[in-house]
C-alpha positions as CSV (number, residue, x, y, z in Angstrom):
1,X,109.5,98.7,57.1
2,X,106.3,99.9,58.4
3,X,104.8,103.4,56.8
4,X,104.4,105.1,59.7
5,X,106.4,108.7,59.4
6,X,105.2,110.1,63.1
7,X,104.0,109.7,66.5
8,X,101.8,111.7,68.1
9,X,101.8,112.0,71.5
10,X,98.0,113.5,72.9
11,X,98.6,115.6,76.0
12,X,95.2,117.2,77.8
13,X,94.2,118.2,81.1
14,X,92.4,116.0,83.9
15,X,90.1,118.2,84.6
16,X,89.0,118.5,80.9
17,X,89.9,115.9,78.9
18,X,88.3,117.9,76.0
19,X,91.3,120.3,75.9
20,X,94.2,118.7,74.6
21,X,97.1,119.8,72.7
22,X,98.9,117.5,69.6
23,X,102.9,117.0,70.0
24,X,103.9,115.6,66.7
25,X,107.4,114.0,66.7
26,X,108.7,112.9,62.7
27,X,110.3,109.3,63.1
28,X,113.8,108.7,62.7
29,X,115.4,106.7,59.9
30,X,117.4,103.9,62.2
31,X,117.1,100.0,62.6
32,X,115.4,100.4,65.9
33,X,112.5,102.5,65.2
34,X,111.1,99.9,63.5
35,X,110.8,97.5,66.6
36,X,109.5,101.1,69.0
37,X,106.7,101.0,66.2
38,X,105.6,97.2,66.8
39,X,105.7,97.4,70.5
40,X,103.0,100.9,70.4
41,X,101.4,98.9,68.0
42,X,101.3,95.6,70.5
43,X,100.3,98.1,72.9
44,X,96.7,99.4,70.9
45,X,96.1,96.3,69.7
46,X,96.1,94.7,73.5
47,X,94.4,98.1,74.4
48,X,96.6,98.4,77.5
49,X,96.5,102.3,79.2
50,X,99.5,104.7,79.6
51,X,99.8,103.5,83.0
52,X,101.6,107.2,84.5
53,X,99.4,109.5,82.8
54,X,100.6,112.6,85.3
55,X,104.4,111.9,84.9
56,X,105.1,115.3,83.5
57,X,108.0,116.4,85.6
58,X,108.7,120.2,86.1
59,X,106.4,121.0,83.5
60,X,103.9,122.2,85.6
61,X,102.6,122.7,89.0
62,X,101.0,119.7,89.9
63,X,104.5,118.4,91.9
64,X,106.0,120.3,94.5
65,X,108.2,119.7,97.8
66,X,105.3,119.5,100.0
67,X,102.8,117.2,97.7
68,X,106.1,114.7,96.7
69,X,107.0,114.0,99.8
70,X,103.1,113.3,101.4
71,X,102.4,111.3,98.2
72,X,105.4,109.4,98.7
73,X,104.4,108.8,102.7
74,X,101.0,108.3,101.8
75,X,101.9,105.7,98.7
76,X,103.9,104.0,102.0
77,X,101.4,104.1,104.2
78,X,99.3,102.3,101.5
79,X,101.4,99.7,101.1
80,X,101.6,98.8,104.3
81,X,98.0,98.1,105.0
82,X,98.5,95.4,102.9
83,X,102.1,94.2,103.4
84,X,104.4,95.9,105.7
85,X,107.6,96.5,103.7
86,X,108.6,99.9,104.2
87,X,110.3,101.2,107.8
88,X,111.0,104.7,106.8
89,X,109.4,107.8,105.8
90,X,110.7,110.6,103.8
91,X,111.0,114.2,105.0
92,X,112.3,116.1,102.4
93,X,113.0,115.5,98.6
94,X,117.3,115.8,98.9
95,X,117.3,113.1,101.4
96,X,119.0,110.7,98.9
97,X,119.7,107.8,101.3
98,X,116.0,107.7,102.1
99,X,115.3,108.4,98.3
100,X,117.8,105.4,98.1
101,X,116.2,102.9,100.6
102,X,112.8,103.6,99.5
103,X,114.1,102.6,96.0
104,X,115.4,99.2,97.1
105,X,112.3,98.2,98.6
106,X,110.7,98.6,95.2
107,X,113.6,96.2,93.5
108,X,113.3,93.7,96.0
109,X,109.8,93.2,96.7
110,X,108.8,93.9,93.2
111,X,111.4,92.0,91.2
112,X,112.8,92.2,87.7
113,X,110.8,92.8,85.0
114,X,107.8,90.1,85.6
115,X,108.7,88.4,88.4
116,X,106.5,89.3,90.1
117,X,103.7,87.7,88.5
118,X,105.1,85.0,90.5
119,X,105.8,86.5,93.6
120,X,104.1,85.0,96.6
121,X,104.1,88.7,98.1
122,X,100.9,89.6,95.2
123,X,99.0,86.6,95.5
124,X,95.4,87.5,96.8
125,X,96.0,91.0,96.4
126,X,94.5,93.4,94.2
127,X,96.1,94.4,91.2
128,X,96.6,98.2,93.1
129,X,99.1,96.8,95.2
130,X,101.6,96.4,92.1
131,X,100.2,99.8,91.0
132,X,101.2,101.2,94.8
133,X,104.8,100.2,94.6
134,X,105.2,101.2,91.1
135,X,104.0,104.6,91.5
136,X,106.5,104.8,94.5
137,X,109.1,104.0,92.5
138,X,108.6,106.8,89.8
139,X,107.8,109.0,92.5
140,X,111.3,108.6,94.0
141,X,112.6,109.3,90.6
142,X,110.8,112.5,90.2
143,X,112.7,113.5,93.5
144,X,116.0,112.3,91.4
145,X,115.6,114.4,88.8
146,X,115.8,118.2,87.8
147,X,114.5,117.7,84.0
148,X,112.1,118.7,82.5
149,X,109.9,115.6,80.5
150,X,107.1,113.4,79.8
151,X,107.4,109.5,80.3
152,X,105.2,107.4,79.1
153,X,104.8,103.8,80.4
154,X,102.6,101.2,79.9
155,X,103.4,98.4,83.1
156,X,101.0,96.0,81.1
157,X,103.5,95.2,78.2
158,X,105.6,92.7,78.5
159,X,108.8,93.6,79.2
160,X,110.5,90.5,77.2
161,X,112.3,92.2,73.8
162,X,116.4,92.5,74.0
163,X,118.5,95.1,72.7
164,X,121.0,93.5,70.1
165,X,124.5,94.4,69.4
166,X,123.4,96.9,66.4
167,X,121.0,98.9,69.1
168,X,123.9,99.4,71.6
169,X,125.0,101.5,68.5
170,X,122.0,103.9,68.5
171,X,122.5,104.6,71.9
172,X,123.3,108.7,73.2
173,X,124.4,110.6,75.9
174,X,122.8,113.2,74.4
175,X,120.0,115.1,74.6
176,X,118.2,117.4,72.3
177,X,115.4,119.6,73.4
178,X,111.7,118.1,72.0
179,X,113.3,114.7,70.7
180,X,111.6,111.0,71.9
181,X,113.8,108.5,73.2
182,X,113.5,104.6,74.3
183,X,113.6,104.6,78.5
184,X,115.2,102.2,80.3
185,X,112.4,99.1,80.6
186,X,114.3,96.9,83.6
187,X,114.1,96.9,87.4
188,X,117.1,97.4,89.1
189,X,119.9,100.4,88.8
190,X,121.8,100.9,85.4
191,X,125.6,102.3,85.4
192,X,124.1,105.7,85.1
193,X,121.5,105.8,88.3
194,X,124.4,104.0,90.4
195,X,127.1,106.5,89.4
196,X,124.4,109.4,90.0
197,X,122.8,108.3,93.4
198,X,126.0,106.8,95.2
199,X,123.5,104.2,96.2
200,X,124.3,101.3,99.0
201,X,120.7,99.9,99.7
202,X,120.2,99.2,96.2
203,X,119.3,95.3,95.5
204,X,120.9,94.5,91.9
205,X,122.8,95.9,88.9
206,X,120.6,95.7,85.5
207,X,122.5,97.6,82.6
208,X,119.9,98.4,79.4
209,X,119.3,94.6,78.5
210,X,115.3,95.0,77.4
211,X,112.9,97.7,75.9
212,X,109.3,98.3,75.0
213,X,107.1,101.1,74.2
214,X,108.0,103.2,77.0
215,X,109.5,106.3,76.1
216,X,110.5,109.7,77.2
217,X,110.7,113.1,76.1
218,X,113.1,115.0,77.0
219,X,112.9,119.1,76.9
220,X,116.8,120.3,77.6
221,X,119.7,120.0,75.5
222,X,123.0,118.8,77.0
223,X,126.1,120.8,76.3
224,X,129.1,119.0,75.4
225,X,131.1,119.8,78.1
226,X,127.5,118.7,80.4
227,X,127.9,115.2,78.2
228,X,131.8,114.9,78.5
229,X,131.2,115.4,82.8
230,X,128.5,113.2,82.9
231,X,130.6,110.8,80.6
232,X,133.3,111.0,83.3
233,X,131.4,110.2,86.2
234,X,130.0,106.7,84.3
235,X,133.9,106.1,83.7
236,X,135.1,106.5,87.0
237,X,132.3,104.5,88.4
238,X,132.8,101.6,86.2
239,X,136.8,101.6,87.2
240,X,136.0,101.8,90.7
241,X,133.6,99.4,90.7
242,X,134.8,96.8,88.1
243,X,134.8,93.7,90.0
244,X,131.5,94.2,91.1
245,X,130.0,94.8,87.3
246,X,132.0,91.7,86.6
247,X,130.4,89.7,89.8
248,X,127.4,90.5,87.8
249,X,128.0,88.9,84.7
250,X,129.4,91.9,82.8
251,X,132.9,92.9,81.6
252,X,134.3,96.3,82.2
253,X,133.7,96.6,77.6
254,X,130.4,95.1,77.3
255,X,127.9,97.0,75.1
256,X,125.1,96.5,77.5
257,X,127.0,98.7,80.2
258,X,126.2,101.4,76.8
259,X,124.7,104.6,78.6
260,X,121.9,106.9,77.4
261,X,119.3,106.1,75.1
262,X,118.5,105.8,71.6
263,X,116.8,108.8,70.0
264,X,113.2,107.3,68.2
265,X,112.0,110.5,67.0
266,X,112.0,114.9,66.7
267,X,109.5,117.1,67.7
268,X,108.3,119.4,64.6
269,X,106.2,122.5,65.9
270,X,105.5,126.2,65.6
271,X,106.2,127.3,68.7
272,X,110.3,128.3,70.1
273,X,111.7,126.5,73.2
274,X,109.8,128.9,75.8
275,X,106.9,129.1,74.2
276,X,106.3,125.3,74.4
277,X,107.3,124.7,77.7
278,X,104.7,127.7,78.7
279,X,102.1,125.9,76.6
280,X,102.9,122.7,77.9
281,X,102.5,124.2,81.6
282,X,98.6,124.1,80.8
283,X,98.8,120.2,80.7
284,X,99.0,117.5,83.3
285,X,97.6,114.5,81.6
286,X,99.2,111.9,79.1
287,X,95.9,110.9,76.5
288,X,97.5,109.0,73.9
289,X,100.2,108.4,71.4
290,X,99.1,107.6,67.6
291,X,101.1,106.4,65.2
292,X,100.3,108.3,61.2
């Protein structure tokens, strides 16, 4: 057991990277936190970046309809001059079909996990090119999603560690305003983004099999009757679409088809609910995150 008791997660602002502001989150006491702390530490110690330093979603201004949707075209447009893979554009941010297709170009071009280190498709092409169709693919999930939170990704780290049996445990549906949990570390679709999106394009099913450092904060608390419905809609997916999962190696009870995340740690601070989130509105760059 390491002595670490928190992480601190250094937020500032492009434009200055003087002016920063400290979120200090008190580790939880479970088996898994443990193994979070050795992958951060992995992480320094290879001195790999936060590889999404802007993904603050509706925390701030820096992402609306208009600027989504050219980044997205222009991420495209990108992409193309070097391989052309995409034959679609997107017009607004609802068009979940679009959203959808885009998506599946990502899985299939860019593979799971680190395939694509051999990949034909990056060979004599700058590293930017992975970068290009990675940023696409959060960028699609920032149309996805009405949260508000920081994720923090590092797209260097291998992507190798497997959740055991005594992980699926630690796993939630729910969330608590200000707490850190693991994110989901694969490429594909887990139960939950399937059930979500109704999504036909998409290229394979990949439950929550591995995890590294990446994490998200989440800011929003789910009621119970917000977990139960949620709950429902994973249920009703998974009976509809049981022969499917099982087509994929997974039975209608296996604890990788678990949902959620597992909480790593709980934001301590001085400031209430709003007055974070107004604080927080002055930021739009990921720095750090420190272990003490």
């Amino acid at each position: 057991m390491t002595d670490f008791k928190y992480a601190i997660v250094r937020v500032s602002k492009k434009s200055n990277h003087l002016d920063t502001f400290d979120l200090k989150f008190k580790l939880l006491d479970n088996s898994f936190v443990p193994k979070w702390i050795d992958c951060i530490l992995l992480a320094q110690q290879l001195q790999y970046p936060i590889s999404e330093p802007w993904a603050f979603y509706n925390l701030n201004n820096q992402f609306n309809e208009e600027s989504i949707v050219n980044r997205i075209n222009d991420l495209i447009s990108e992409i193309n001059s070097y391989e052309e893979l995409f034959d679609c554009k997107l017009k607004n941010t609802n068009d979940q079909e679009t959203l959808n297709k885009i998506h599946s170009i990502f899985e299939k071009h860019h593979g799971k996990l680190d395939e694509w280190l051999t990949n034909p498709l990056f060979k004599n092409k700058p590293k930017r090119f992975r970068n290009l169709l990675s940023e696409i693919n959060q960028f699609v999930h920032i149309c996805e999603s009405k949260t508000q939170k920081i994720r923090i990704v590092w797209f260097d780290l291998p992507k190798t560690n497997n959740f055991n049996a005594d992980d699926y445990k630690l796993f939630t549906d729910a969330r608590k305003f200000g707490t850190l949990y693991t994110l989901y570390s694969d490429v594909g679709k887990n139960l939950e983004s399937l059930a979500i999106d109704n999504d036909k394009h998409h290229h394979d099913f990949v439950p929550n099999i591995h995890y590294s450092a990446d994490c998200i904060i989440y800011f929003c608390t789910d009621t119970p009757s917000e977990i139960a419905q949620q709950q429902q809609i994973y249920k009703k997916y998974l009976d509809k679409n049981e022969q499917y999962i099982k087509t994929k190696g997974y039975t209608k009870n296996d604890s990788k088809l678990t949902t959620g995340h597992i909480p790593l740690a709980t934001l301590e601070t001085k400031y209430n609910e709003k007055e974070l989130l107004t604080h927080l509105s002055n930021f739009d760059n990921i720095q750090s995150v420190n272990l003490i």
